[in-house]
C-alpha positions in Angstrom: 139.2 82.2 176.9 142.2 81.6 179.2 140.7 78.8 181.7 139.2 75.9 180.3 137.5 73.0 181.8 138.1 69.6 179.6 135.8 66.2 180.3 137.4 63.4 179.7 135.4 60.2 179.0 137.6 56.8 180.0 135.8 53.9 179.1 135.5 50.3 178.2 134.6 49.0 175.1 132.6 45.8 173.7 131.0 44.6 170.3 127.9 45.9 170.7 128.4 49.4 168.9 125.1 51.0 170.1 126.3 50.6 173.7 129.6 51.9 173.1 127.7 55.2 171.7 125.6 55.3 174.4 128.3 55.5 176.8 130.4 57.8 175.3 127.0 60.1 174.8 126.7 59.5 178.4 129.9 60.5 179.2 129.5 63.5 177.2 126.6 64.5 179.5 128.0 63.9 182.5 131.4 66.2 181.6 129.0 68.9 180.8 127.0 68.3 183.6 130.3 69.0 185.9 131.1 72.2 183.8 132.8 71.3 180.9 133.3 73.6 177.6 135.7 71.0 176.0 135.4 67.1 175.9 137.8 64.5 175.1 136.8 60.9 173.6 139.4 57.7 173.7 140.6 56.4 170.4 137.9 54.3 168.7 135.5 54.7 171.0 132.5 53.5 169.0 133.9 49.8 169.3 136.4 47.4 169.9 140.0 47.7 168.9 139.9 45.3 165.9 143.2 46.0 165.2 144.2 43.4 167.3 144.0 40.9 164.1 143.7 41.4 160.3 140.5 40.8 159.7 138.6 41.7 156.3 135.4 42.1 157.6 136.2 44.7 160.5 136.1 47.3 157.8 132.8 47.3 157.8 132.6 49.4 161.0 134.1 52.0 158.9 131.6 55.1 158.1 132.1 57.9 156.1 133.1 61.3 157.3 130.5 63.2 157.3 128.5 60.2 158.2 126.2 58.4 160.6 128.6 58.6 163.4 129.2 62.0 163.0 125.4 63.3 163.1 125.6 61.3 166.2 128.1 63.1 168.2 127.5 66.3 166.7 123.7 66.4 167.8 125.8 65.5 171.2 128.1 68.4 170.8 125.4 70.5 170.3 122.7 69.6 173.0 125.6 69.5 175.8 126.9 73.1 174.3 130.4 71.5 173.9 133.7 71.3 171.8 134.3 67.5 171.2 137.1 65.8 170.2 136.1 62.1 168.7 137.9 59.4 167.5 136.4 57.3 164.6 137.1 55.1 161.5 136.7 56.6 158.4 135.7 55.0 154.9 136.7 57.3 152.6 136.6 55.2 149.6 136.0 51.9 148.8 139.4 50.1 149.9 140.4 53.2 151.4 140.2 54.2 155.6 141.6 56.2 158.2 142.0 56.4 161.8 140.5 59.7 162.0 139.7 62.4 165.1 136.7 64.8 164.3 136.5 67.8 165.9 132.7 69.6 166.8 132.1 73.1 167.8 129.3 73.7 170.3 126.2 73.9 168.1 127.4 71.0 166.3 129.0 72.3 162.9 132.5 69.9 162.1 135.6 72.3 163.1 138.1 70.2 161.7 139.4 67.3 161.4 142.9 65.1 161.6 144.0 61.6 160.1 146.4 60.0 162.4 149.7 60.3 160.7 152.1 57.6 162.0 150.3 54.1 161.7 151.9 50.9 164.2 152.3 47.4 163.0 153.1 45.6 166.1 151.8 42.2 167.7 147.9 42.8 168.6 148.1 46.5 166.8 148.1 45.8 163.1 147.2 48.4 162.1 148.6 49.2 158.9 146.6 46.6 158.0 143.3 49.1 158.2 144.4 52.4 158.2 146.4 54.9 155.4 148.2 57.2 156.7 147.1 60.9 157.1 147.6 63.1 154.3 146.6 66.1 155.8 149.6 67.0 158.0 149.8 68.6 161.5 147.4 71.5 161.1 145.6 72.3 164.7 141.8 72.7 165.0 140.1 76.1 165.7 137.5 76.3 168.0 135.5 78.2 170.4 138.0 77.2 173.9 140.7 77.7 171.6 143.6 75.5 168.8 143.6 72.3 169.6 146.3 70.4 168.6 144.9 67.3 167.9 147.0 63.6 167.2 145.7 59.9 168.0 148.1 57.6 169.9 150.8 55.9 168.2 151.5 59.8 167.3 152.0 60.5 170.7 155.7 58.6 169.9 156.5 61.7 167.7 158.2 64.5 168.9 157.8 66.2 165.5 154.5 65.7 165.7 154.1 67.7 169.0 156.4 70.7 167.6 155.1 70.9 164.6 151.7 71.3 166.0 153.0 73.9 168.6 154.7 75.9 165.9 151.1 76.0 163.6 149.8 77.9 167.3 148.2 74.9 169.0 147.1 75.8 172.4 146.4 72.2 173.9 148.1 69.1 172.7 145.1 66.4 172.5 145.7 62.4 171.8 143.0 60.2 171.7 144.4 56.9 172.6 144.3 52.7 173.0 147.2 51.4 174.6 147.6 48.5 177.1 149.3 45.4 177.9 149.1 42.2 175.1 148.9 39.1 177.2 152.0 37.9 176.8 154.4 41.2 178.3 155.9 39.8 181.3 155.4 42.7 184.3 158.6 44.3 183.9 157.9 44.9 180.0 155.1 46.1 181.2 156.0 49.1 183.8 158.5 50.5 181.3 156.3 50.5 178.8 154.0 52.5 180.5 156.6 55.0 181.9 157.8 55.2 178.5 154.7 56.7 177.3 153.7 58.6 180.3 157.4 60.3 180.2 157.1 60.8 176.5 154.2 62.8 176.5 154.9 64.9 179.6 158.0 65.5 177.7 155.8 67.5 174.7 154.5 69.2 177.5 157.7 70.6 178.8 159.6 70.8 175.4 156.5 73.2 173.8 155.1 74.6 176.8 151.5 73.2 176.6 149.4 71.4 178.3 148.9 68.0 176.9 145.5 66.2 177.3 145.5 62.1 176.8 142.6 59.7 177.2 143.0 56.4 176.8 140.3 53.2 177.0 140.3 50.8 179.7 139.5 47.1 180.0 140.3 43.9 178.6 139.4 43.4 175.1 139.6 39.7 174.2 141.0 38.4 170.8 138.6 37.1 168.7 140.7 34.5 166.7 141.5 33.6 170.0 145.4 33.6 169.0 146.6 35.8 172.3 145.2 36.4 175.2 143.8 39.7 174.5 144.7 43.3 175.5 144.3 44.9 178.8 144.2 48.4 177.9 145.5 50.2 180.9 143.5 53.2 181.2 145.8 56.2 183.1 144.1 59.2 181.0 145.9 62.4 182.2 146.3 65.9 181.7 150.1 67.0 181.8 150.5 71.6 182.4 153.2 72.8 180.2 155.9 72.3 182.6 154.9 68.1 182.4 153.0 68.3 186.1 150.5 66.1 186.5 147.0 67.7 186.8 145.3 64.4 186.5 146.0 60.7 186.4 142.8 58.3 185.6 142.2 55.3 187.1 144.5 52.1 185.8 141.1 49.4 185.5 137.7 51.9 186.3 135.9 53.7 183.7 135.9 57.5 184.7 134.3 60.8 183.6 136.3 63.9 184.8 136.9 67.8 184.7 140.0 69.0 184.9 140.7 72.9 184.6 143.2 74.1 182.6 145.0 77.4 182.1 145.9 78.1 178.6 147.9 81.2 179.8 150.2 79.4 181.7 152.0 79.2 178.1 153.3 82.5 178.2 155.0 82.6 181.5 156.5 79.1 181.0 157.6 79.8 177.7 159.0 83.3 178.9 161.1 81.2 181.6 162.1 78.5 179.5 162.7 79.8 176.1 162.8 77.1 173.9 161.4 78.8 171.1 163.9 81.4 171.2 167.2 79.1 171.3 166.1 76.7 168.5 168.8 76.4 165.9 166.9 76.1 163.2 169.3 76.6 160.3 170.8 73.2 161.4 167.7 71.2 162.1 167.8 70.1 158.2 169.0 66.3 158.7 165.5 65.8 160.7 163.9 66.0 157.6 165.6 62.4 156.3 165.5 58.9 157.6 168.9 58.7 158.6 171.9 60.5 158.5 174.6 57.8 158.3 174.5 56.3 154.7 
């Protein structure tokens, strides 16, 4: 399957966990509905970002993996005939949780799965806090519309990541994302962090020749402690082609539910024309395996 058309479901998220579901769900209709074979669901999508402050009691939205959540969006998977890629918080023992993406096929069965790898503690994204870091490295997901190479946001910082993903055969670079503005970036801070990681990623797309596939949440999601102002997430899901052109660019404040088609072949000629793959030197790439070179 060369050409494949991927939903992606922007949306806004709240406290009440049964309407987030039922949005996504929703979302997940309406992609199929327009054609899709492969959907894409925003980081955490099943509630707010509760990273924002370290909170004991937030890990009780944690479920286990298979779980509750899971029968949820595979019997959505399967009654909408789609791959989809979710994004949920896994308790995986007592005291011990991941941010992890699951991965359906179309009749529902679990393809695969990923534990987000690199794990931010910044203001309003504590995470560390919540989440251990994945211990099941970059392996991409087989499924019916083909390897999906599947990382949740703060990866999306990684170039490792990316190539390490490529070289296992990913097809499609996926990241499932929340990322906005904390109230107190003044707008400057703002606009280059947001062409920081729109370059970033359309910089995956051109150094490994895929297409790249982000979806990020939208809306403003207030503190609870009430310490900052909150976080406007700022929405922008995109697809990026493997030479880093933009095939889509969501909407910075609106909740959206979109095709896009994508050509998976498009690899081959790109990667004929610019032969990265060939020209790596890899018998002096050794130093990227320590944290510094210098000491």
């Amino acid at each position: 399957m060369s050409v494949v058309k991927v939903g992606l479901v922007q949306q806004t998220c709240s406290g009440d966990k049964k309407a987030n579901v039922e949005k996504s769900i929703r979302g997940i209709a309406e992609c199929a509905a327009q054609g899709a074979q492969l959907v894409v669901l925003q980081e955490l999508h099943c509630g707010i970002y509760f990273c924002q402050a370290e909170d004991t009691g937030m890990f009780d939205l944690a479920e286990p993996i298979p779980g509750p959540d899971t029968e949820v969006f595979s019997a959505a998977a399967r009654e909408h005939g789609v791959v989809l890629v979710s994004s949920l918080f896994e308790k995986r023992a007592p005291g011990l949780y991941h941010n992890t993406a699951v991965v359906f096929e179309k009749d529902g069965s679990i393809a695969g799965k990923y534990r987000k790898m690199h794990i931010p503690d910044d203001p309003a994204y504590y995470e560390k806090f919540y989440f251990t870091p994945g211990d099941m490295g970059f392996q991409p997901i087989k499924t019916s519309v083909g390897t999906l190479g599947v990382l949740v946001c703060w990866d999306q910082w990684y170039p490792e990541a990316a190539r390490l993903m490529a070289l296992a055969g990913a097809e499609i670079l996926i990241y499932p994302t929340a990322i906005g503005w904390e109230s107190s970036d003044e707008q400057a801070e703002k606009s280059r962090q947001h062409d920081a990681w729109f370059t970033i990623q359309r910089g995956h797309a051109v150094a490994n020749g895929l297409p790249v596939i982000t979806v990020n949440r939208v809306g403003q999601e207030p503190d609870w402690t009430g310490v900052t102002g909150g976080i406007q997430f700022w929405g922008q899901s995109f697809v990026a082609g493997p030479q880093g052109e933009i095939l889509h660019l969501g909407s910075v404040d609106l909740e959206e539910n979109v095709v896009i088609t994508i050509d998976k072949a498009r690899t081959e000629s790109v990667r004929r024309i610019w032969p990265f793959f060939r020209d790596r030197r890899i018998d002096y790439y050794g130093g990227l395996t320590k944290r510094y070179l210098n000491d």
